[in-house]
Structure formats: C-alpha cells, structure tokens
C-alpha positions as CSV (number, residue, x, y, z in Angstrom):
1,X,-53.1,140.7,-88.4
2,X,-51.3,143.4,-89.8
3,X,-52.7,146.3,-87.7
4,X,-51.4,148.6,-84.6
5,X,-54.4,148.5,-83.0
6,X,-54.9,147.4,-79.4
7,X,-58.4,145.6,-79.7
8,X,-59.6,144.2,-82.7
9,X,-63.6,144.3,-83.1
10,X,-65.5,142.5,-86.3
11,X,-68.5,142.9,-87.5
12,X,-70.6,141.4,-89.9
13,X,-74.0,140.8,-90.4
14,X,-76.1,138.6,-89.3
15,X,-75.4,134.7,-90.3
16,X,-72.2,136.6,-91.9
17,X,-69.7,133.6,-89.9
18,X,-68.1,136.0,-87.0
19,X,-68.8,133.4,-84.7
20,X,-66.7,131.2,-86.9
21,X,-64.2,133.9,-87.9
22,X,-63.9,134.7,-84.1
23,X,-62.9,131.1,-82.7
24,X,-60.7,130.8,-85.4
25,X,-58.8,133.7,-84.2
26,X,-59.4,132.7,-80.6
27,X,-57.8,129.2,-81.7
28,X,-54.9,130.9,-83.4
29,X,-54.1,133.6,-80.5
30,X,-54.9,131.7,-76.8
31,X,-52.5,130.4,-75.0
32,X,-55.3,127.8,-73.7
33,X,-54.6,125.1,-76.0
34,X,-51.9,124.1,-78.4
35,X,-54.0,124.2,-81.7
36,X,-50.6,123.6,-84.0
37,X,-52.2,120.4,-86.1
38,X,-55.3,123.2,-86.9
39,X,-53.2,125.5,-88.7
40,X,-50.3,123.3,-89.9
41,X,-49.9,123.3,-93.7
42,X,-52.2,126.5,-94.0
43,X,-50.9,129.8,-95.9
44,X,-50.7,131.6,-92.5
45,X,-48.1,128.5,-91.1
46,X,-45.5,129.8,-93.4
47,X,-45.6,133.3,-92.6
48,X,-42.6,134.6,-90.6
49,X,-44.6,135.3,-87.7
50,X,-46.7,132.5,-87.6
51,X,-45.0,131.1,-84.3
52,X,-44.5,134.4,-82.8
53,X,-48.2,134.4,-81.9
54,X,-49.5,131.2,-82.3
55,X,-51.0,130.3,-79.1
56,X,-49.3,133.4,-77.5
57,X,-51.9,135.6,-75.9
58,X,-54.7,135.6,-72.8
59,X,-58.1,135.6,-75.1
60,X,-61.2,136.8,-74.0
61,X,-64.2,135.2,-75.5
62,X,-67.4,136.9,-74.7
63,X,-71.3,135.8,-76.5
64,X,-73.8,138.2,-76.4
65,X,-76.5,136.2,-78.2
66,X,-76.8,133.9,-74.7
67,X,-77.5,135.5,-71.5
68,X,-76.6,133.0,-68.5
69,X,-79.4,132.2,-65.9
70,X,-78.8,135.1,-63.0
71,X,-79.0,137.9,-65.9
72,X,-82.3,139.2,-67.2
73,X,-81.1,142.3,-69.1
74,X,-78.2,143.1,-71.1
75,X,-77.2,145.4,-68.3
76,X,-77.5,142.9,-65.6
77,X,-75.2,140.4,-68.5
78,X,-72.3,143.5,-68.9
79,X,-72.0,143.8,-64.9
80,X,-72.1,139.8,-65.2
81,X,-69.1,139.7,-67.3
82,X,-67.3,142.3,-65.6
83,X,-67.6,140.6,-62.4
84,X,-66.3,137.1,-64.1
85,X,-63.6,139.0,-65.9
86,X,-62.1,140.8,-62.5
87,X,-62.6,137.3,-60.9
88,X,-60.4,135.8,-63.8
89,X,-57.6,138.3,-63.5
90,X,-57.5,138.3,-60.0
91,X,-57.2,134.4,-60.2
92,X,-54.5,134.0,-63.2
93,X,-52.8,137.2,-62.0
94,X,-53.3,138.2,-58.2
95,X,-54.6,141.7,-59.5
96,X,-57.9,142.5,-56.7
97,X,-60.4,145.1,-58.3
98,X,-60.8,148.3,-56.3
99,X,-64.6,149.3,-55.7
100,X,-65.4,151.6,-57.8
101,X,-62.4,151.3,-59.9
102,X,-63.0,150.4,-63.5
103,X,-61.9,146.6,-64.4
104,X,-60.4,148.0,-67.5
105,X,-57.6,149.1,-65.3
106,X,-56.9,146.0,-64.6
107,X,-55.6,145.8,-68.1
108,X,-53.0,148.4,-67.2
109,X,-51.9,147.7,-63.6
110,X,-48.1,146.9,-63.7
C-alpha cells in the first residue's frame, strides 16, 4: 500500500468482506508463514516491491465479533487483548510491561 501511515484501519460495512480483505493482507504482510504460491502470478507479484514486504512484518490479528470465554464485556475483551499482546512481545522480544505503563510503548522501546 502506497500510504505513510503507521497503522492502517478499514472499514466497511457490514457483510462488506473486511474479514476477507484483512487476512489477505495479514497473508501478504506476516512473517508467520511463507504464503509465495498465494500471490504468485497475481498483478501485485510483479510490482517492484512485491518481495520487499511479502511476508516481512510482525501482524497483529485481532476479532472483535468473538469474545473468548473469561471476557464478558468489551471492556473486559480490550484488557484481554492487551494482556495477550504484552505477553506476546515479551515472549518474541524480551520487552516486560511496566505496571501502569501503556503496552503501546512497547511498540517504541528500543
């Protein structure tokens, strides 16, 4: 995508295909899997920076439509996914959350 922009959010409405349009771009970006044979012979494999981000990035895939079992509000789900997140980072990259310091600075920590 042709855009300076640090996070990318889409929206659509409902029954509109983001979740479709999302793990296609999940698939293209994440360095979790090697998803080559998906985009090989497609318009984007030609483009001079195909390879320079295919499979290239951390990707964080979050659903709001399902809440897992210990949350019972959406509040309850966003503390949820903040404590998986900082448990994530701290696993893939040694960085420990700080009580009461926001896990968007894990994001920055050097």
């Amino acid at each position: 995508m042709k855009t300076g922009n640090k996070y990318i959010c889409i929206t659509r409405p409902r029954r509109f295909g983001k979740t479709v349009n999302a793990n296609m771009l999940g698939a293209y970006y994440t360095c979790g899997f090697d998803s080559h044979t998906l985009f090989e012979g497609l318009a984007i494999s030609k483009s001079d920076l195909y390879t320079k981000h295919l499979n290239q990035h951390n990707v964080i895939f979050v659903d709001l439509s399902r809440m897992p079992d210990p949350c019972s509000t959406y509040e309850s789900y966003i503390s949820y996914v903040k404590q998986r997140l900082a448990a994530d980072i701290e696993k893939a990259y040694g960085l420990k959350k700080e009580e009461g310091v926001p896990v968007s600075d894990l994001f920055t920590a050097s």
